[in-house]
C-alpha positions in Angstrom: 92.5 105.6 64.2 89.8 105.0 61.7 89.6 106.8 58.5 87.4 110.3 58.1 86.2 111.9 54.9 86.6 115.5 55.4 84.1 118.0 54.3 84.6 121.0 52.5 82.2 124.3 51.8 82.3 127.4 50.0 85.6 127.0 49.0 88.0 128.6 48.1 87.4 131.1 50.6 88.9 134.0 49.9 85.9 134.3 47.3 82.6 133.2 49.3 80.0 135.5 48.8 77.6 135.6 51.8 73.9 134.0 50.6 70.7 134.6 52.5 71.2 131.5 54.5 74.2 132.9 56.2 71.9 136.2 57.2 69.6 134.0 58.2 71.9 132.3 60.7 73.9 135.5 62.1 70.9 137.1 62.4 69.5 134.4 64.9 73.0 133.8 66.6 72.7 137.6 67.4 69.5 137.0 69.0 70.1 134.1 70.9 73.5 135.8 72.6 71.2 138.9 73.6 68.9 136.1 75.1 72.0 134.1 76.7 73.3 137.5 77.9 70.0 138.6 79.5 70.3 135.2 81.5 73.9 135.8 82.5 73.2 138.9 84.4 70.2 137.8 86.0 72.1 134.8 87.5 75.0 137.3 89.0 72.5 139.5 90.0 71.2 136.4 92.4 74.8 135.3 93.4 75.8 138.8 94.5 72.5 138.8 97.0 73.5 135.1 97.9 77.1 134.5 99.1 76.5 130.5 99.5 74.9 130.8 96.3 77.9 132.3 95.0 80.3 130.2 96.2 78.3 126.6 94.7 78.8 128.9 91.8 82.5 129.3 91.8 82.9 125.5 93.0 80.8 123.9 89.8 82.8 126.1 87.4 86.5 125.0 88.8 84.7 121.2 88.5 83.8 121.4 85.2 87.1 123.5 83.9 89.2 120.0 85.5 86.9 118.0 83.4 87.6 119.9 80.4 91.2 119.1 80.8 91.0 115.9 81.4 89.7 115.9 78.2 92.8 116.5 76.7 93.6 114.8 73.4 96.9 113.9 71.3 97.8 116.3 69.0 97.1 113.3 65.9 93.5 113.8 67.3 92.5 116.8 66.5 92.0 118.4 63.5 92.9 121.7 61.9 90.3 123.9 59.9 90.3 127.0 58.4 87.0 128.9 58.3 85.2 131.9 57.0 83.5 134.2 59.0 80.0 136.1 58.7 82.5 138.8 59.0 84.7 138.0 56.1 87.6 137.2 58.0 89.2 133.8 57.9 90.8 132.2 61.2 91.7 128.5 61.8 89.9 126.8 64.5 90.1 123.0 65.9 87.6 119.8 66.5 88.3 116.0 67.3 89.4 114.5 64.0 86.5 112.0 64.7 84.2 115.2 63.3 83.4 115.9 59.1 83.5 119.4 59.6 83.9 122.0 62.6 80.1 122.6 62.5 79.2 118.9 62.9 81.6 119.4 66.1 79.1 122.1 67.5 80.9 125.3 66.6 78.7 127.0 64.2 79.7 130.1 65.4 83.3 131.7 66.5 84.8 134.9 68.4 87.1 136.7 65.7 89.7 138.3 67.3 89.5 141.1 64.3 85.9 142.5 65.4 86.6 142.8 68.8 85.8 138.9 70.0 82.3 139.2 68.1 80.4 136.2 67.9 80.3 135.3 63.9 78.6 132.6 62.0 81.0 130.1 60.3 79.9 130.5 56.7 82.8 128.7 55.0 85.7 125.8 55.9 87.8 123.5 54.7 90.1 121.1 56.4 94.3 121.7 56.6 95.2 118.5 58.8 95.6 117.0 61.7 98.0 119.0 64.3 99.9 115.9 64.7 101.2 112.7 63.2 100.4 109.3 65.0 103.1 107.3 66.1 104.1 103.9 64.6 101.7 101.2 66.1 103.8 98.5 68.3 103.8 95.0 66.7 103.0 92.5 68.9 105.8 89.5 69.4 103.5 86.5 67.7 102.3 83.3 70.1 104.8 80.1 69.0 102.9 78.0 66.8 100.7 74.9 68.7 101.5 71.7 67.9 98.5 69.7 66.2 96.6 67.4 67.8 98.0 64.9 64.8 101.5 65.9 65.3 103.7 63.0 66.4 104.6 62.9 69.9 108.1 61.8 70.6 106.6 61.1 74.4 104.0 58.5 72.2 107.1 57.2 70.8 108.5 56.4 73.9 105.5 54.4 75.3 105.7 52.4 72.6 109.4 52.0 72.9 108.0 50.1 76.5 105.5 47.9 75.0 107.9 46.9 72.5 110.1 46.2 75.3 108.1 44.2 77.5 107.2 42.0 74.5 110.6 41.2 73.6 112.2 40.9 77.6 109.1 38.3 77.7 110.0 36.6 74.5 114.2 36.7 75.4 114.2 34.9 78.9 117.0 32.8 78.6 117.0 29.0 79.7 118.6 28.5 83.6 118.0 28.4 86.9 116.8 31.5 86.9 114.0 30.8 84.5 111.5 30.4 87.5 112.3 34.3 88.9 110.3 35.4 85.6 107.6 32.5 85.3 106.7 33.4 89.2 106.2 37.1 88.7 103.4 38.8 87.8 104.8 39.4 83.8 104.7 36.1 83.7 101.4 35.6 83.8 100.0 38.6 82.4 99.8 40.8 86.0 98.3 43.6 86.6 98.8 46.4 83.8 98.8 50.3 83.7 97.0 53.2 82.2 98.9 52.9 79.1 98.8 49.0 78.5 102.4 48.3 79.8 102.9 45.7 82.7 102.7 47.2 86.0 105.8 44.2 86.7 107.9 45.1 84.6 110.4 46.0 86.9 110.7 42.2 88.1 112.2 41.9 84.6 116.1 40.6 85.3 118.2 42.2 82.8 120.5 39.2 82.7 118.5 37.3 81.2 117.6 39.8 78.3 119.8 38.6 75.1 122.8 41.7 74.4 120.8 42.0 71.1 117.3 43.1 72.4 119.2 45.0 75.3 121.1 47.1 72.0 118.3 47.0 70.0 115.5 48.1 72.5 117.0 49.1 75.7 117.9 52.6 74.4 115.0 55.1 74.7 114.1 58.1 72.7 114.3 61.4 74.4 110.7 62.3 76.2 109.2 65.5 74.7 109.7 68.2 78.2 106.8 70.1 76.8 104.1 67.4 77.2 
């Protein structure tokens, strides 16, 4: 909800004294519900002479009365006032919080139940609070953190873990018989190699001739990141 400043007028009320602005403004609310009334009875006049008429009649006022409630609002949306009437009598009266004052919200005049559901001018107000408190906003679970770009990869450490490999199974052939398995393959004279610079041939490499030092010290690989 955003934050409203609330206006206030002719407070308090209990002691507003009517000015010749507020005549001013009963006086033309009084003529334009003579007007509105005139209009009223003219219109029932034509539905009672047109049944079809009537019932279109009927048909847009249950419309719009199912609009107006789905217009509903949370009680921590609407706003409480308490106003003076032209009368002098003070009633509380309600308006979307969203509103500075209940004549901003289009009600510049009210029924008081006191003068037989008259229509008076609102001459006076001041705000009480909303008819509701909000409810505690949900905190969203946070994202886990990325890992930078420049983070180290323990999937980078494990390529080069291979290279180093290579190097070494090529530098630790031991002298035999053997010697021409790994000078006839395709390590052994710099074959064909992958995406990541490590020879494509390196599973021609015969373990028995890798020294039990380079197997200890190299033949163990680090864990591959599962993530990546």
């Amino acid at each position: 909800m955003r934050e409203v400043e609330y206006r206030s007028s002719g407070v308090p009320l209990e002691e507003y004294e009517l000015t010749r602005r507020d005549h001013r403004r009963q006086k033309q609310s009084e003529e334009s519900s003579v007007s509105i009334r005139r209009q009223v009875e003219e219109n029932n006049a034509k539905c009672r002479a047109d049944p079809p008429m009537a019932e279109r009649r009927r048909q847009a006022f249950e419309n719009v009365a199912k609009l107006m409630q789905s217009f509903k609002k949370a009680d921590h949306e609407i706003m409480r006032w308490r106003v003076r009437l032209y009368c002098g009598h003070i009633i509380e009266t309600e308006a979307h919080y969203t509103y500075i004052d209940p004549i901003d919200a289009g009600g510049s005049r009210k029924k008081c139940p006191e003068c037989g559901g008259a229509w008076q001018t609102i001459v006076a107000f001041e705000p009480i609070g909303l008819r509701g408190e909000p409810s505690e906003p949900t905190v969203p679970t946070p994202p886990p953190p990325r890992r930078s770009r420049h983070e180290p990869n323990s999937n980078d450490a494990l390529r080069r873990w291979r290279r180093r490999t290579n190097a070494c199974a090529r530098s630790s052939v031991t002298e035999g018989p053997d010697r021409s398995h790994w000078a006839d393959s395709p390590a052994g004279h710099g074959g064909r190699v992958d995406d990541n610079g490590e020879d494509a041939a390196r599973a021609d490499i015969d373990m028995v001739h890798i020294t039990p030092l380079v197997r200890a010290n190299f033949f163990e690989p680090p864990i591959a990141d599962e993530r990546n």
